[in-house]
Each structure stands twice: as C-alpha cells, then as structure tokens.
Backbone of each chain as ProteinMPNN parsed JSONL, in Angstrom:
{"seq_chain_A": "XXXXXXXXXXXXXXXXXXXXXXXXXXXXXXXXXXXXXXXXXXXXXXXXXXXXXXXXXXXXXXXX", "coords_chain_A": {"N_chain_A": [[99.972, -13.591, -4.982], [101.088, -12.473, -1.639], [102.921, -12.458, 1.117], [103.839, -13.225, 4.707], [105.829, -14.908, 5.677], [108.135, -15.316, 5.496], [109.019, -13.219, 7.445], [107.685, -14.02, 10.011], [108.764, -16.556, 10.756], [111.589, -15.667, 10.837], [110.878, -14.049, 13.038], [110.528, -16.114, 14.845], [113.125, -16.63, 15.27], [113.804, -19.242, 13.586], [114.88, -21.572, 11.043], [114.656, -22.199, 7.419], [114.198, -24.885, 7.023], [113.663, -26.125, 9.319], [111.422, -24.631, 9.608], [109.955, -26.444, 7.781], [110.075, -28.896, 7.972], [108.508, -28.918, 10.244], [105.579, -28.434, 9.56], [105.405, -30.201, 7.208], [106.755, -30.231, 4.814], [109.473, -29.472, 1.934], [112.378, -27.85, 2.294], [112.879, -25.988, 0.368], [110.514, -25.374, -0.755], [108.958, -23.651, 1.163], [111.146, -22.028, 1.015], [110.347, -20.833, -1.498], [107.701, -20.143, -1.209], [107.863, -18.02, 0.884], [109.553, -16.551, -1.352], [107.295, -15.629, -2.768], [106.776, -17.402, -5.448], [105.668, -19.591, -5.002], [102.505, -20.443, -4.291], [100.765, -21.808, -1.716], [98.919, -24.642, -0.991], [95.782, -24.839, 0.007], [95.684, -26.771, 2.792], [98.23, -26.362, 3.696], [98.198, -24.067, 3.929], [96.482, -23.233, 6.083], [98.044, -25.439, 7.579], [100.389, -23.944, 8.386], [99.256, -21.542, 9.689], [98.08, -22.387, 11.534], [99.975, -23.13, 12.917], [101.841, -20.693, 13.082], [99.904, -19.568, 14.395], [97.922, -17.741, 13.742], [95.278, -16.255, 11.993], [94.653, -17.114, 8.807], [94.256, -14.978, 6.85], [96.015, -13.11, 7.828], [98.411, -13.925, 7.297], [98.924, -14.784, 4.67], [98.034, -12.778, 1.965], [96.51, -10.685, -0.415], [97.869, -8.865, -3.467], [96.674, -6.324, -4.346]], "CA_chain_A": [[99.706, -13.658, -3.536], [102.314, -12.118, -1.124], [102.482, -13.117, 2.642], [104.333, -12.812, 6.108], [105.805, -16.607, 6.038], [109.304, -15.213, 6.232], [108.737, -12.415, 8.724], [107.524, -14.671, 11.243], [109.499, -17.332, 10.754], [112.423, -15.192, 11.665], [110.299, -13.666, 14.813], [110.758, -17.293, 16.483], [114.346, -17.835, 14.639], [113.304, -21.19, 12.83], [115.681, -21.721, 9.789], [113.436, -22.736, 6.629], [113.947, -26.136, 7.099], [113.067, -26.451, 10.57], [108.933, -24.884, 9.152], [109.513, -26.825, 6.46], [110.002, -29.958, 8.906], [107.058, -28.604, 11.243], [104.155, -28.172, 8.561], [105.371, -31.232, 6.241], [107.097, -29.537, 3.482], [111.123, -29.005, 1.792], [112.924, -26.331, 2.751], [112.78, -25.168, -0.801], [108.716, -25.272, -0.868], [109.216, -22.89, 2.256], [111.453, -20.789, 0.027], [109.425, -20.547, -2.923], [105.896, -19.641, -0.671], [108.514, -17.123, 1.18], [109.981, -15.144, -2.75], [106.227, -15.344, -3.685], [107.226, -17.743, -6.122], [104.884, -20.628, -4.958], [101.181, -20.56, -3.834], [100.867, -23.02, -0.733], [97.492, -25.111, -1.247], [94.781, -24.423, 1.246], [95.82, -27.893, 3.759], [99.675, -25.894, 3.674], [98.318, -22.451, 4.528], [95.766, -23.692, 7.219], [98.973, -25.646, 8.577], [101.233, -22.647, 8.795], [98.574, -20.434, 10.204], [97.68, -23.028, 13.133], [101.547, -23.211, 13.619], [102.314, -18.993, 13.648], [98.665, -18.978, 15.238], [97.412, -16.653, 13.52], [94.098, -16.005, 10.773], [95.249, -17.614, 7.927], [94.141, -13.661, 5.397], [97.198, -12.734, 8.136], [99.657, -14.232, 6.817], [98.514, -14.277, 3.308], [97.182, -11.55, 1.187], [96.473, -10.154, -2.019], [99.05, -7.78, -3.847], [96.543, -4.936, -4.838]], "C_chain_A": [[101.002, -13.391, -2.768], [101.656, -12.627, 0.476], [103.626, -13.043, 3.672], [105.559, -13.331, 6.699], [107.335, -15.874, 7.023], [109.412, -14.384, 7.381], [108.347, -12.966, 10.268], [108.063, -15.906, 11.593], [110.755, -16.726, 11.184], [112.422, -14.241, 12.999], [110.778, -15.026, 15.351], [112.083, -17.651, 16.005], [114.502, -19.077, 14.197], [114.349, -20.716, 11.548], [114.079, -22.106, 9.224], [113.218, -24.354, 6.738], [113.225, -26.418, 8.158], [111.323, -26.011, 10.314], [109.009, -25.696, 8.301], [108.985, -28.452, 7.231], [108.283, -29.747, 9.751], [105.979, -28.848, 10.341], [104.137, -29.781, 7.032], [105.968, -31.385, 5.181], [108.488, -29.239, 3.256], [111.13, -27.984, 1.731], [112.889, -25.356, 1.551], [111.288, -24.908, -1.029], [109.059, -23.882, 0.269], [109.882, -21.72, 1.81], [111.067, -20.24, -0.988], [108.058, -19.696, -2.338], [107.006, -17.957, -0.089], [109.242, -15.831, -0.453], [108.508, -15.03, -3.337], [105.844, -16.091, -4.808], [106.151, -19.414, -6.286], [103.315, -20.141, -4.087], [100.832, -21.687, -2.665], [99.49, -23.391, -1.238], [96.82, -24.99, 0.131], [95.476, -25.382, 2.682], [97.241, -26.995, 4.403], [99.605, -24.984, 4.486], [97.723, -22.371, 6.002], [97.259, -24.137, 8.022], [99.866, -24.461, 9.034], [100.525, -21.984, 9.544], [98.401, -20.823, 11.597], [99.497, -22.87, 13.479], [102.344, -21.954, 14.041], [101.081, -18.718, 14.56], [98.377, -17.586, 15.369], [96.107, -16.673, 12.4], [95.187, -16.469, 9.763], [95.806, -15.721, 6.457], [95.499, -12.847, 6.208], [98.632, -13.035, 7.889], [99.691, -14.495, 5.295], [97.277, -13.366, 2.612], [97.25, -11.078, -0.104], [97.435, -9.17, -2.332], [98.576, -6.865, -4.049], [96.353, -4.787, -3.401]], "O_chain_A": [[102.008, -13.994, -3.141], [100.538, -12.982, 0.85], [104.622, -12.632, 3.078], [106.227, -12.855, 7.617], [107.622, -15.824, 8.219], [109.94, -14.891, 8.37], [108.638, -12.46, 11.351], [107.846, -16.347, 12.721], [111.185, -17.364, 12.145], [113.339, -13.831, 13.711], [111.467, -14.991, 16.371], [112.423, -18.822, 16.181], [115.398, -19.85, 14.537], [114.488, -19.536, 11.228], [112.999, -22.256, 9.795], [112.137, -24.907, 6.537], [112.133, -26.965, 8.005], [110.326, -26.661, 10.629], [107.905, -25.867, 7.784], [107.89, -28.997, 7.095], [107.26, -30.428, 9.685], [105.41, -29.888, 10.672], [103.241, -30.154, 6.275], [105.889, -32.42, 4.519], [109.023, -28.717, 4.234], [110.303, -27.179, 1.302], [112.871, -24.133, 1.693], [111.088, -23.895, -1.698], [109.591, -22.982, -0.381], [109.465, -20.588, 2.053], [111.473, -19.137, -1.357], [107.514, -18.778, -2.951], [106.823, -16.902, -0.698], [109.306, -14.602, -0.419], [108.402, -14.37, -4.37], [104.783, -15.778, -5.35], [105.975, -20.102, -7.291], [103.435, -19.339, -3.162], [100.569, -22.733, -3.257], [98.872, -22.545, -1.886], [97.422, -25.061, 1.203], [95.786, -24.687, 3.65], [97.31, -26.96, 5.631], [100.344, -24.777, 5.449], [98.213, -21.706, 6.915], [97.677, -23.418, 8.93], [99.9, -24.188, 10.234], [101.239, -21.603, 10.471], [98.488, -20.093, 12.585], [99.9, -22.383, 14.535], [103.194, -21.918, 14.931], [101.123, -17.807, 15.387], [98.436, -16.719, 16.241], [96.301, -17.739, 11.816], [96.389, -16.233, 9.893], [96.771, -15.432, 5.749], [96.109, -12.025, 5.525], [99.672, -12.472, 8.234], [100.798, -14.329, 4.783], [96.054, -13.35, 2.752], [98.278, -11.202, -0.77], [97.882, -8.557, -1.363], [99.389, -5.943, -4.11], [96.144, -3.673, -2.918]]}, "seq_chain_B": "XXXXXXXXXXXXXXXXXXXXXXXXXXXXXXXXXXXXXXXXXXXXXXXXXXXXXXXXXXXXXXXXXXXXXXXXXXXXXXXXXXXXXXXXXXXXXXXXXXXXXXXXXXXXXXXXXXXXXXXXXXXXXXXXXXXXXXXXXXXXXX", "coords_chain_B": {"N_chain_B": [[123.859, -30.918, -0.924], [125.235, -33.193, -0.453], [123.786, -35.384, -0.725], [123.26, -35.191, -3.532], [125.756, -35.519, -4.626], [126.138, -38.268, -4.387], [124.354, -39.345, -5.405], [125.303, -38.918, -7.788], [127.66, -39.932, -7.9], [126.905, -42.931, -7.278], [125.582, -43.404, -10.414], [127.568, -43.173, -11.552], [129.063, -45.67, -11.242], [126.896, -47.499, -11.675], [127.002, -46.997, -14.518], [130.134, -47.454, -15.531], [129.855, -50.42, -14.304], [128.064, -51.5, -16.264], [129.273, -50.818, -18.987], [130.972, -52.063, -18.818], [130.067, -54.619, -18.821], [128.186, -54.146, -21.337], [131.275, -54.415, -22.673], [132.326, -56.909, -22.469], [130.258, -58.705, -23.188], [130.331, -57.388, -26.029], [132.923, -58.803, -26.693], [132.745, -61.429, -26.689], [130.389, -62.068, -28.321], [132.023, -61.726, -30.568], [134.384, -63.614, -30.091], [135.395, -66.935, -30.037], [134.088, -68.444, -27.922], [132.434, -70.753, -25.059], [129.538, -71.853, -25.371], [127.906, -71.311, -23.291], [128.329, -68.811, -22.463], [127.57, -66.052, -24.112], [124.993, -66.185, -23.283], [125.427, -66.548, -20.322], [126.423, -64.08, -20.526], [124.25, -62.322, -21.66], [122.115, -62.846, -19.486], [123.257, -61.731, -17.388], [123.436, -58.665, -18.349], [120.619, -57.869, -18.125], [120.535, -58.427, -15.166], [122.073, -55.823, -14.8], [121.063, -53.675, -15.753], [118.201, -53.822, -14.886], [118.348, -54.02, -12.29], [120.548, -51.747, -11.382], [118.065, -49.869, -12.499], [116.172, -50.442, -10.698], [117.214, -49.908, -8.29], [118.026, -47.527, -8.382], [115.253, -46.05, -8.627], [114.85, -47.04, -5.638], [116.633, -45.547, -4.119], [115.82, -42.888, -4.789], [113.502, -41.952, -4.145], [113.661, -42.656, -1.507], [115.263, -40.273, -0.111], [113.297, -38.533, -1.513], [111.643, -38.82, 0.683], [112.982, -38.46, 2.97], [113.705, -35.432, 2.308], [110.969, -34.652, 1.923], [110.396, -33.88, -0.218], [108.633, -35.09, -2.066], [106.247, -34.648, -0.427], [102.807, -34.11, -0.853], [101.902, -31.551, -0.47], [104.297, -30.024, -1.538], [106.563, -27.686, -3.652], [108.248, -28.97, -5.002], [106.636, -30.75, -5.601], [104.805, -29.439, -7.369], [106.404, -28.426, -9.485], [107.446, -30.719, -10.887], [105.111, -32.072, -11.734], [104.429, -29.582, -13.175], [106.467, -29.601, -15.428], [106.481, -32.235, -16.04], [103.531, -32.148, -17.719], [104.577, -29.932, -20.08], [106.48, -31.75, -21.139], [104.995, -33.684, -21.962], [103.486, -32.637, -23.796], [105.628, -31.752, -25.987], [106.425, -34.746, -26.564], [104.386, -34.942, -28.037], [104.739, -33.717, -29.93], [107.25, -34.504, -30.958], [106.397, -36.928, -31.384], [105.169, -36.348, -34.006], [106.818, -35.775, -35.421], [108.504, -38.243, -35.404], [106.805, -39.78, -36.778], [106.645, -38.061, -38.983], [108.992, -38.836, -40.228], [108.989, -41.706, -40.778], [107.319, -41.828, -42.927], [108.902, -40.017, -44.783], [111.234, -41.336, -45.402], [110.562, -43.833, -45.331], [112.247, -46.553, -45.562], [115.107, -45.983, -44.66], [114.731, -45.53, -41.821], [114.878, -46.773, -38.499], [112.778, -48.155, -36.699], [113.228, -49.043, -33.999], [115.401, -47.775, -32.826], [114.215, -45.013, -33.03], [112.148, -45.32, -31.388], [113.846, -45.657, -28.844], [115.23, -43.28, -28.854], [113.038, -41.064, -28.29], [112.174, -41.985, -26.11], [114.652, -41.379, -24.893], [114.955, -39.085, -24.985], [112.645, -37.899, -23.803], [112.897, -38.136, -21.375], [115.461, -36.561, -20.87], [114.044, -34.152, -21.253], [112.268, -33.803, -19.349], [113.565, -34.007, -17.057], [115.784, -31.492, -17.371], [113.282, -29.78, -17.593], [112.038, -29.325, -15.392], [114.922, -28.765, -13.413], [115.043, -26.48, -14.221], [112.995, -24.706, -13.399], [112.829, -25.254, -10.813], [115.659, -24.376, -10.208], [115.625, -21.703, -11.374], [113.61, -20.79, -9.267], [114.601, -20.619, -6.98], [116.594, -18.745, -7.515], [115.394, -16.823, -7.024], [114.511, -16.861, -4.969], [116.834, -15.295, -3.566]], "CA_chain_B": [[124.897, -31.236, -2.141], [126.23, -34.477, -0.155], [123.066, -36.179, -1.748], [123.53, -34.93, -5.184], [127.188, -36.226, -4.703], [125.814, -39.698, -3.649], [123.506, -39.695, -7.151], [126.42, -39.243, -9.564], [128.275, -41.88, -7.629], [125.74, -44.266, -7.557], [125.306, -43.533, -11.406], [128.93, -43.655, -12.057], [129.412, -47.332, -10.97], [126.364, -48.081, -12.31], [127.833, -46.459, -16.037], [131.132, -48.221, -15.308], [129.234, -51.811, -14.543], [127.026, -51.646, -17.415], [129.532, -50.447, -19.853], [132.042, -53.426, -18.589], [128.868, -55.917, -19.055], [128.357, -54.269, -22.467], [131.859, -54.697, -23.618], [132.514, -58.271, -22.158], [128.971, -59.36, -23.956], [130.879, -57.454, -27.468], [134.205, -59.631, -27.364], [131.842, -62.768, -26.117], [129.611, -62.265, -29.635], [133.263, -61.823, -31.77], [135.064, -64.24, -30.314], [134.916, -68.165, -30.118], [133.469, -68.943, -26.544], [131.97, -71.228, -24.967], [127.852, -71.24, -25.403], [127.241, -70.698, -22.251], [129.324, -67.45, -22.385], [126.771, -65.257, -24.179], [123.617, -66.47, -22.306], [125.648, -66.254, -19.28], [126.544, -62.185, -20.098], [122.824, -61.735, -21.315], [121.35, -62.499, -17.94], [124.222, -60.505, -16.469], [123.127, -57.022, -19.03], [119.616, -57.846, -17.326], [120.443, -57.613, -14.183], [122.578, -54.791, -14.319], [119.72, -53.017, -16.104], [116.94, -54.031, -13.668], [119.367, -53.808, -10.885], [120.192, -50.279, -11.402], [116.711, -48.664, -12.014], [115.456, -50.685, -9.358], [118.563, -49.145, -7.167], [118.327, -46.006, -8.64], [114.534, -45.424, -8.101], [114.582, -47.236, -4.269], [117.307, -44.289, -3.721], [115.278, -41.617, -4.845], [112.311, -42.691, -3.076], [114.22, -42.349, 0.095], [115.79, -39.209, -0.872], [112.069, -38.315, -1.485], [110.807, -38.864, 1.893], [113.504, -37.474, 3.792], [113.87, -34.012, 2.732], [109.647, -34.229, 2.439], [110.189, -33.244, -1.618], [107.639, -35.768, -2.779], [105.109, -34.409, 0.008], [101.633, -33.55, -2.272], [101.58, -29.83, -0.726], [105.673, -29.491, -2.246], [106.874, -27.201, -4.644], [108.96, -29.396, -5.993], [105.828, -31.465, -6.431], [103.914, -28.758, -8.431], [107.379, -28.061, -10.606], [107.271, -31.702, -11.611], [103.161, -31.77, -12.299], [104.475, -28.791, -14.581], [107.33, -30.534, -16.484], [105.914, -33.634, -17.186], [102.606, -31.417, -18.652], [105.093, -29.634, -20.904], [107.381, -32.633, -21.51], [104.262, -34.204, -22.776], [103.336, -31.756, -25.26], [107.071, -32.206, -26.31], [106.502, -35.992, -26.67], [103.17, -35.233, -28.63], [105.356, -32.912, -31.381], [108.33, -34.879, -31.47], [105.775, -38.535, -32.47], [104.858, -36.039, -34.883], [108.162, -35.77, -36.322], [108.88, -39.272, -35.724], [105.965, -40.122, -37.749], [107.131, -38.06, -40.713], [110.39, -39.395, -40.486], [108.8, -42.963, -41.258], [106.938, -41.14, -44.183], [109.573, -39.149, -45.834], [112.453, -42.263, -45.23], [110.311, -45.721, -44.649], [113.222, -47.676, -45.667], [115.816, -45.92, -43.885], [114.252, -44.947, -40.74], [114.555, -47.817, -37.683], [111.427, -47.8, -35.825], [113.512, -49.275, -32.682], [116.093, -46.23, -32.679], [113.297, -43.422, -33.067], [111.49, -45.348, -30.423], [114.869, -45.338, -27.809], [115.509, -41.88, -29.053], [112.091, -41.043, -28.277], [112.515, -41.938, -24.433], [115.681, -40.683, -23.599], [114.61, -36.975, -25.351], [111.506, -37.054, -23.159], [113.708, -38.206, -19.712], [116.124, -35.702, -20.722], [113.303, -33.036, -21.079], [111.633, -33.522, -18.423], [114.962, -33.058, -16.066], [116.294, -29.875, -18.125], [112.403, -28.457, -17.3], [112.446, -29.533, -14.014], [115.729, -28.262, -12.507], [114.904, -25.006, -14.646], [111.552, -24.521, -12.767], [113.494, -25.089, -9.57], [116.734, -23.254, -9.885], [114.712, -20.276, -11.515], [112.658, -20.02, -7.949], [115.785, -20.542, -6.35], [117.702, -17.776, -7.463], [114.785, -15.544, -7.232], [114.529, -16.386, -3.471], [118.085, -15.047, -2.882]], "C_chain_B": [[125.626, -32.69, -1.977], [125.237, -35.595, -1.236], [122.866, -36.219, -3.083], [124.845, -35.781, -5.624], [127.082, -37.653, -4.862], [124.916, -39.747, -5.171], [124.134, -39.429, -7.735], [127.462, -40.139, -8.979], [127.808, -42.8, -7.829], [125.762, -44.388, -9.287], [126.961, -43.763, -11.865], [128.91, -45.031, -12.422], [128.17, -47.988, -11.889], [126.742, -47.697, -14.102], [129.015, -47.723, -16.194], [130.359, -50.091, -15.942], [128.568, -52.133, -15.5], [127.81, -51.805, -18.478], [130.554, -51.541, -19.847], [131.495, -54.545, -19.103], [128.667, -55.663, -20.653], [129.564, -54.346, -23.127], [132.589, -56.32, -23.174], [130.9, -58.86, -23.469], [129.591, -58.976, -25.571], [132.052, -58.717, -27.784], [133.372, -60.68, -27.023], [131.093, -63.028, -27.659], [130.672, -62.531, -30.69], [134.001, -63.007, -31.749], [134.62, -65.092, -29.96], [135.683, -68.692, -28.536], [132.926, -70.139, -26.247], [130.317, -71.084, -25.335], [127.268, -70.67, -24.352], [127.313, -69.405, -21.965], [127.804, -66.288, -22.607], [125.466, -64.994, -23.678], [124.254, -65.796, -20.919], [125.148, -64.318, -19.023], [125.114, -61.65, -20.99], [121.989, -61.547, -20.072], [122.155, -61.142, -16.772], [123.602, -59.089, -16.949], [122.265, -57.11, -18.044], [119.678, -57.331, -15.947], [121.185, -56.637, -13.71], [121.529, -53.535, -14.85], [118.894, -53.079, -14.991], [117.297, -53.353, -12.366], [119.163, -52.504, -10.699], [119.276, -49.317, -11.489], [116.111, -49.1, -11.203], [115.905, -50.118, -8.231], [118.207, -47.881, -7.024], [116.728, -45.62, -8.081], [113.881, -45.749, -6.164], [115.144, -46.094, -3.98], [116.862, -43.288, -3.729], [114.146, -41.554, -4.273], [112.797, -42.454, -1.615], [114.377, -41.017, 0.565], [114.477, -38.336, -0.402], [111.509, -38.021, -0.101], [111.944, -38.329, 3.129], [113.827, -36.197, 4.025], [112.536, -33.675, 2.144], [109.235, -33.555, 0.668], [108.988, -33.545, -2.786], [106.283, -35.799, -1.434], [103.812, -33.421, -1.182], [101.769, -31.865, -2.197], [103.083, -29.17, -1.072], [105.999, -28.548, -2.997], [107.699, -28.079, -5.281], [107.791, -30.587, -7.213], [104.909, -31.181, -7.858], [105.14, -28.424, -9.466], [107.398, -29.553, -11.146], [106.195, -32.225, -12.414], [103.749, -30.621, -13.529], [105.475, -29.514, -15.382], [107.227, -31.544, -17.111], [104.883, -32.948, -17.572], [103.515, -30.808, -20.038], [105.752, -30.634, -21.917], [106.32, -33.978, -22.391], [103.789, -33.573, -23.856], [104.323, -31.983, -26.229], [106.911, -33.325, -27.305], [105.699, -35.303, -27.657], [103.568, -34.713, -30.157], [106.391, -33.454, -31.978], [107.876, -36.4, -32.428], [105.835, -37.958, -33.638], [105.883, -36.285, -36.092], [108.597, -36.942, -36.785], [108.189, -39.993, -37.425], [106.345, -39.779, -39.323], [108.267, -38.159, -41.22], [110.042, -41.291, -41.178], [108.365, -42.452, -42.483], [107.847, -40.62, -45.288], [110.862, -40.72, -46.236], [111.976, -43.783, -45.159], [111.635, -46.885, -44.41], [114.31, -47.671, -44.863], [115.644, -45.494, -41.898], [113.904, -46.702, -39.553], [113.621, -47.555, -36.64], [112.163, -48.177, -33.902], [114.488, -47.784, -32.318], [114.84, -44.99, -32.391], [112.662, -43.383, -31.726], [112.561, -45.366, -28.878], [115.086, -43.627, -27.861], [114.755, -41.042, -28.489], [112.064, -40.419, -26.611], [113.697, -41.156, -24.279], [115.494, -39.244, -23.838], [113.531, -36.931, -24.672], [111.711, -36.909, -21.696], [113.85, -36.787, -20.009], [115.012, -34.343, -20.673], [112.792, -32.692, -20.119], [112.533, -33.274, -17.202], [115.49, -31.783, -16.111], [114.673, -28.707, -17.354], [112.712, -28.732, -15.62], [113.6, -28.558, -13.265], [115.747, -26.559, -13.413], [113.723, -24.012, -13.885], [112.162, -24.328, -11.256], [114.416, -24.201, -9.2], [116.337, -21.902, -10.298], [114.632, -19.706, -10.024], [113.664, -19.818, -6.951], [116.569, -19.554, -5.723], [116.715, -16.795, -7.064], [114.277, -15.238, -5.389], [115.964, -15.582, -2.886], [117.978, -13.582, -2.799]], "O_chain_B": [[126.314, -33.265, -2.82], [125.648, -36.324, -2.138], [122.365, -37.159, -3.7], [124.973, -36.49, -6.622], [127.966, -38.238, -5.488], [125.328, -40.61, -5.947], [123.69, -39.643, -8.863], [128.03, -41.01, -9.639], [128.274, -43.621, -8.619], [125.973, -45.546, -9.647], [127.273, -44.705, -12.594], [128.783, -45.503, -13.552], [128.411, -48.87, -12.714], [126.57, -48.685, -14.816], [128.815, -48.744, -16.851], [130.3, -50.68, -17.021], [128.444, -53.352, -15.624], [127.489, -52.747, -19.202], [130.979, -51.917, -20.94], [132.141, -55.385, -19.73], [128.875, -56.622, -21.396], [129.377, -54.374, -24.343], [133.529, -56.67, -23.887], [131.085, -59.397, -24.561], [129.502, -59.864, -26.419], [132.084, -59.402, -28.806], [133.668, -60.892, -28.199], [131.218, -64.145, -28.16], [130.461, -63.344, -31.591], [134.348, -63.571, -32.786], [133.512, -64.942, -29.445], [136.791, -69.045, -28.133], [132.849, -70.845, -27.252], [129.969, -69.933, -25.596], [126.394, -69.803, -24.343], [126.461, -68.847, -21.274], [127.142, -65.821, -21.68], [124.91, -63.897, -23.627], [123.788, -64.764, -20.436], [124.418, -63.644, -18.296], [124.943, -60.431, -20.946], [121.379, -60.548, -19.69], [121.845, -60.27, -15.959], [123.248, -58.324, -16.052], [122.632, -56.624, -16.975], [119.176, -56.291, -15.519], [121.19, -56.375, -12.508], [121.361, -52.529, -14.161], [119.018, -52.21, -14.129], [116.754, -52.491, -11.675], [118.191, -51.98, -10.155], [119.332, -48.227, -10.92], [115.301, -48.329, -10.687], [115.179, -49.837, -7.277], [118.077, -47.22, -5.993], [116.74, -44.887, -7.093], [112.999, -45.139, -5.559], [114.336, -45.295, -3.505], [117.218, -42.487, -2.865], [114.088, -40.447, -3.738], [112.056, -42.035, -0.726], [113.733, -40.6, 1.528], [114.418, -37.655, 0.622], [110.94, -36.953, 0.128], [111.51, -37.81, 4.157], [114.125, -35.675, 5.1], [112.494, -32.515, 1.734], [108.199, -32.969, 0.354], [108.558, -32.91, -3.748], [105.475, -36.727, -1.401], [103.969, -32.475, -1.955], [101.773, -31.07, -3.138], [103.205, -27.952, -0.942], [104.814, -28.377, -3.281], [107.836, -27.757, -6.462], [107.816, -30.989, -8.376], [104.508, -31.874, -8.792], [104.656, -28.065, -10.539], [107.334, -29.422, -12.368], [106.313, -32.719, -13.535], [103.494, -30.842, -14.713], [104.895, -30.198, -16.225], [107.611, -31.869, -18.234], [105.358, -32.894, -18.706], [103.121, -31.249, -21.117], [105.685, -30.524, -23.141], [106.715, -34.87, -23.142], [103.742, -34.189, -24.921], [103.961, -32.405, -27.327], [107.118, -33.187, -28.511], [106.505, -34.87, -28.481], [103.04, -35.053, -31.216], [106.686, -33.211, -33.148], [108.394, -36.892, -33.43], [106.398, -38.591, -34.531], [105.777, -36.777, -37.215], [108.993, -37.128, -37.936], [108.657, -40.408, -38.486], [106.396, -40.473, -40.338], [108.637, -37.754, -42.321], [110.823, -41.904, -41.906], [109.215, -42.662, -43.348], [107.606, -40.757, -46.487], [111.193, -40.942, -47.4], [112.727, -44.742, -44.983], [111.883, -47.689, -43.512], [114.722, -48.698, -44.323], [116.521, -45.262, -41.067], [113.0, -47.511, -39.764], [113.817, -46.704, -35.774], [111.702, -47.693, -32.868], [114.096, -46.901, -31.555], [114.856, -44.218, -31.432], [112.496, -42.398, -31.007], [111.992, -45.079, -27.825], [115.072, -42.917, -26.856], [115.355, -40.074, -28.021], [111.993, -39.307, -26.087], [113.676, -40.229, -23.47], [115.813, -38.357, -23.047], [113.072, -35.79, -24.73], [111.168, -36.115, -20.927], [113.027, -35.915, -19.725], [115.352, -33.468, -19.876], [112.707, -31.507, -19.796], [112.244, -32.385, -16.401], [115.652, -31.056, -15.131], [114.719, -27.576, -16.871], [113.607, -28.251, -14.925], [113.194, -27.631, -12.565], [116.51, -25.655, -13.075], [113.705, -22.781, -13.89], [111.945, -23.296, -10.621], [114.314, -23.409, -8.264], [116.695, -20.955, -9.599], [115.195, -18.711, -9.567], [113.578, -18.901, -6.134], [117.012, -19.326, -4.597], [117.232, -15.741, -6.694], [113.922, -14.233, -4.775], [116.015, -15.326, -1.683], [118.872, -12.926, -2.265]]}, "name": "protein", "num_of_chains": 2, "seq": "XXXXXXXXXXXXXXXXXXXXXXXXXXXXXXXXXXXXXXXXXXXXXXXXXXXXXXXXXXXXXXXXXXXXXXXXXXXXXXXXXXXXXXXXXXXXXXXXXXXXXXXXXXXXXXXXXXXXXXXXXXXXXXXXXXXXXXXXXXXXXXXXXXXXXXXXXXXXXXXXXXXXXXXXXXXXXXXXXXXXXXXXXXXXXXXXXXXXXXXXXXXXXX"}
C-alpha cells in the first residue's frame, strides 16, 4: 500500500511529530506509514483522512 | 536520544547498587558476622531487585505514553506484537533443547540455570528482534 501521508504533511509544513501528535501516534509510526513500511489500521487512516480532509482511497492506494 | 541516555543511567546505578548488594551479601556469607547481617542484606537484594523492575518498568510506562509508542494504532506496537510472536517460537525450540539437555546430561544439567538462562535468552531476543524491526524501517525511511 503506498500513499500521500508525506506529501501533504509537508503542504501544511507539520514536522512528523507534530501528525504524529495530532492523530495519536510516534513520530516513527508516521515514518514507517510515510517509507511504505507500515500499514496504518483502518481507526489511523480514517484519522489522518478527517485531519488532511480528504477521502481516505486519496491518500491511500494500491501499488498496481 | 536524551531518553535513551536517561535508560542506561537509570540501569547503570541500578547495575552498580545491585552488584554492591551482591558483593556485601558475598563477604557477609564468608565472613563471621553478626546474624542479623545476612537477613539484613537478603531483604536489601530484594528490594533492590523489586525496586529496580518496579523503577525500571514505571519509567518505561511513562516513556510509553509520552512519545504515544505504546498507542494500539503504533508501529512500534505492531514491531513488538511481531517480536514477541517470533521470540516465542524461539522459546518453544530452545525448551526443546533444554529438554534434551536434561536427557542427554540428567546429572549434570541444573534445572535452575537452564531455567535463568532460559529467560534472559528470550528478554535478550526479544530486544535484538525488536530494535531490528525498528531500525530496519528506520533506515529505509531515510
């Protein structure tokens, strides 16, 4: 699963900590969903999505 | 890194204090004390034992909840869910061994050793996977 996180996270200039703070989560969870490296769980992705306010399939998506 | 700094201090002193308590409690068993002496520096081991993992896991517990690491939707939470899964498999191959270490050796084989040995090879495993699971994703964010 690939996704947006970091791209819009540096549209509003937020460091990782500061979403990581916002949505509930360490700054390293935030870096892991950002290299692809972690899968957020549904409650995670929903929060991020209400917080970039955007469709959640917009900020994550499939790799093919 | 200040809090990493702050957990091998903390463990220092607690190393230090322990290792002072165990060699006051050795010359206390050798040499000719009072009685009260060795009772005394048994309750003392105790509570530098107790003390310290009670210390050590209030600290990490804190730790925990301030940089949000032991929140359920974490990565660090799902790299620990994986390490202890592995680190139990581990455990489940190494009884094995233990086991045929009582078998091949009965006589020489101390069931309290295998069983200390036991624990600290499944701590130590489960830290080694752990910060391997982590610093992996780490580097691969850079």
């Amino acid at each position: 699963m690939r996704n947006h996180v970091e791209a819009l996270r540096r549209e509003r200039k937020w460091s990782q900590e500061a979403l990581g703070a916002e949505v509930g989560v360490s700054r390293q969870t935030v870096n892991a969903i950002e290299a692809g490296r972690f899968n957020p769980s549904l409650p995670l992705a929903l929060r991020l999505a209400r917080l970039f306010e955007k469709p959640v399939e917009e900020i994550f998506f499939d790799e093919d | 890194m200040k809090v990493r700094f702050r957990y091998i201090a903390y463990i220092a002193v607690f190393v230090v204090i322990a290792g002072t308590v165990g060699a006051f409690a050795g010359v206390a068993r050798d040499a000719d004390v009072a009685p009260w002496v060795p009772i005394a520096l048994m309750v003392l081991q105790f509570l530098v034992v107790v003390g310290g993992g009670l210390g050590i896991n209030v600290l990490r517990r804190r730790t925990e909840r301030r940089e949000l690491t032991s929140a359920p939707d974490s990565f660090e939470r799902q790299a620990a869910t994986q390490a202890q899964a592995k680190a139990f498999l581990d455990l489940l191959i190494l009884t094995l061994v233990a086991g045929g270490l009582f078998v091949v050796f009965p006589t020489q084989t101390n069931p309290a050793w295998v069983l200390i040995g036991l624990v600290v090879v499944l701590v130590g495993d489960f830290w080694v996977r752990y910060a391997v699971i982590t610093t992996s994703a780490a580097k691969a964010a850079e």
